[in-house]
N, C-alpha and C positions, 0 to 999 in steps of 0.2 A: 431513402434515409440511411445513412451510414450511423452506426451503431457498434460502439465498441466496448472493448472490456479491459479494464485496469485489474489484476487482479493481486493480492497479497494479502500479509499478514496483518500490518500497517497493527503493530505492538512494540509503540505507540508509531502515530502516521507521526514524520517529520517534513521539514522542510523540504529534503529530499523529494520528499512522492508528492507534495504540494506543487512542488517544480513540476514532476511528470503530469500532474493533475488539471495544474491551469493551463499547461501547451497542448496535453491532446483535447482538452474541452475546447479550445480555439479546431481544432483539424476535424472533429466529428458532429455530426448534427446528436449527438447524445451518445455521456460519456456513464457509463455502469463500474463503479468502482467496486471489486468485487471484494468481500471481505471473507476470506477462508478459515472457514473453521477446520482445523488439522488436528484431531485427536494425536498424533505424535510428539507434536510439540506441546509445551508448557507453557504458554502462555502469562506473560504477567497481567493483562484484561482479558479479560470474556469477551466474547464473540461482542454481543449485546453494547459492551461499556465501547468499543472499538469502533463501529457502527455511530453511537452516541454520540462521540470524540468527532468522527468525520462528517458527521452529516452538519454539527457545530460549525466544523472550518469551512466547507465544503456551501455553504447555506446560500451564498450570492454569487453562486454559480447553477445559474438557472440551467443548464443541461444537465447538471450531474446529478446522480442518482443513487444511494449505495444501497447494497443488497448483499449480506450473507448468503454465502455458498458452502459444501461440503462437496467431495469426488470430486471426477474430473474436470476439467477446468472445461476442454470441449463440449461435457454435457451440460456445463453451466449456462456457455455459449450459445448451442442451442435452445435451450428453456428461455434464455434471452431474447433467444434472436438476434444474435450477435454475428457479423459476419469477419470481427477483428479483433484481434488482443495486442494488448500496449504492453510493454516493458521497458523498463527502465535502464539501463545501463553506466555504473559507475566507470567500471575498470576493466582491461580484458578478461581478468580471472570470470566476471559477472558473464561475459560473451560466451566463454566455451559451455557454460552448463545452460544457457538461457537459445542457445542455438540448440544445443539436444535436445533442449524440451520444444522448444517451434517446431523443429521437424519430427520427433515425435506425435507434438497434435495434428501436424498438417499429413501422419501416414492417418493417424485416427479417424479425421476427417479434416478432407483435403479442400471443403469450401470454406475453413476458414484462413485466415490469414494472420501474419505476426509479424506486427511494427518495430523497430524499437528506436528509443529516444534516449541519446544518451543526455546524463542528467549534469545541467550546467555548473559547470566548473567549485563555481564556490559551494557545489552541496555534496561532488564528487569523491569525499572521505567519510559522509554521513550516516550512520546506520541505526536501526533502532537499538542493536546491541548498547552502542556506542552510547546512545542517550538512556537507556536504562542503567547505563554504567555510572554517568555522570551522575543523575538523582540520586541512585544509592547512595553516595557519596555526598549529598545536598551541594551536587556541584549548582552552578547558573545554568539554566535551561532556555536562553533567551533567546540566541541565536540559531536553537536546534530545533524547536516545536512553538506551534501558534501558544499563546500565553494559554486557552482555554484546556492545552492538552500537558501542559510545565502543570497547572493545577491538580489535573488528575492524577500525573504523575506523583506530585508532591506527596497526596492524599495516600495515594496507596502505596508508598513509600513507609510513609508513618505508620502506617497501619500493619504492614509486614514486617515490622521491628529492624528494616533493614541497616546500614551504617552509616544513616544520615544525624544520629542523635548525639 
């Protein structure tokens, strides 16, 4: 059984990682969408609300799975049982820091392995930045995130007094 791991922030998950989501769930017999919790960063959702949000979109895809993690991505990996990590790839800038970190895990631990997929064309300027950008702004979030995650978005928008009023 091939078993791999998506891992990131997914704050908020976009169409983007929807893209990475539904092609390596076709390539592995069960895809573990790994949800990081990074006390460095600041977060616009909680770990929890994040998870909530994917498991949503993520729901009629019967391989996939999501699970909060914290530390290293390779310890994640093995608690998983993971023998593979997926990454996504926009643009070369994404390549130079996402190859340091592959062969960083593979000195860590060199049984696992590191895919990458670069993400198809029309999602290749997307980022979460970018869609937390827009809602601040009550821009349209149609095109960037499944409608169940433009809601959340909205919500907590409003709620953080941001400059959609």
């Amino acid at each position: 059984m091939l078993r791999a791991i998506y891992p990131g922030s997914f704050d908020p998950v976009t169409y983007g990682h929807m893209d990475i989501i539904i092609r390596s769930s076709k390539i592995v017999d069960e895809l573990i969408v790994g949800v990081l919790c990074n006390k460095a960063k600041m977060p616009l959702f909680s770990v929890e609300e994040r998870v909530k949000m994917l498991e949503e979109v993520t729901k009629d895809l019967k391989n996939v799975r999501i699970v909060p993690f914290n530390g290293l991505l390779v310890d994640f990996a093995a608690k998983m049982d993971a023998d593979l990590i997926i990454r996504g790839l926009r643009a070369i800038t994404d390549f130079e820091y996402e190859l340091q970190m592959s062969q960083t895990n593979h000195k860590l631990e060199p049984n696992v392995e590191t895919m990458f997929l670069t993400t198809s064309i029309e999602y290749s300027y997307l980022s979460s930045t970018t869609v937390k950008e827009i809602a601040a702004f009550g821009g349209d979030l149609s095109q960037f995130v499944p409608e169940a995650v433009a809601v959340e978005l909205r919500k907590k928008m409003s709620t953080k007094g941001e400059c959609n009023k």
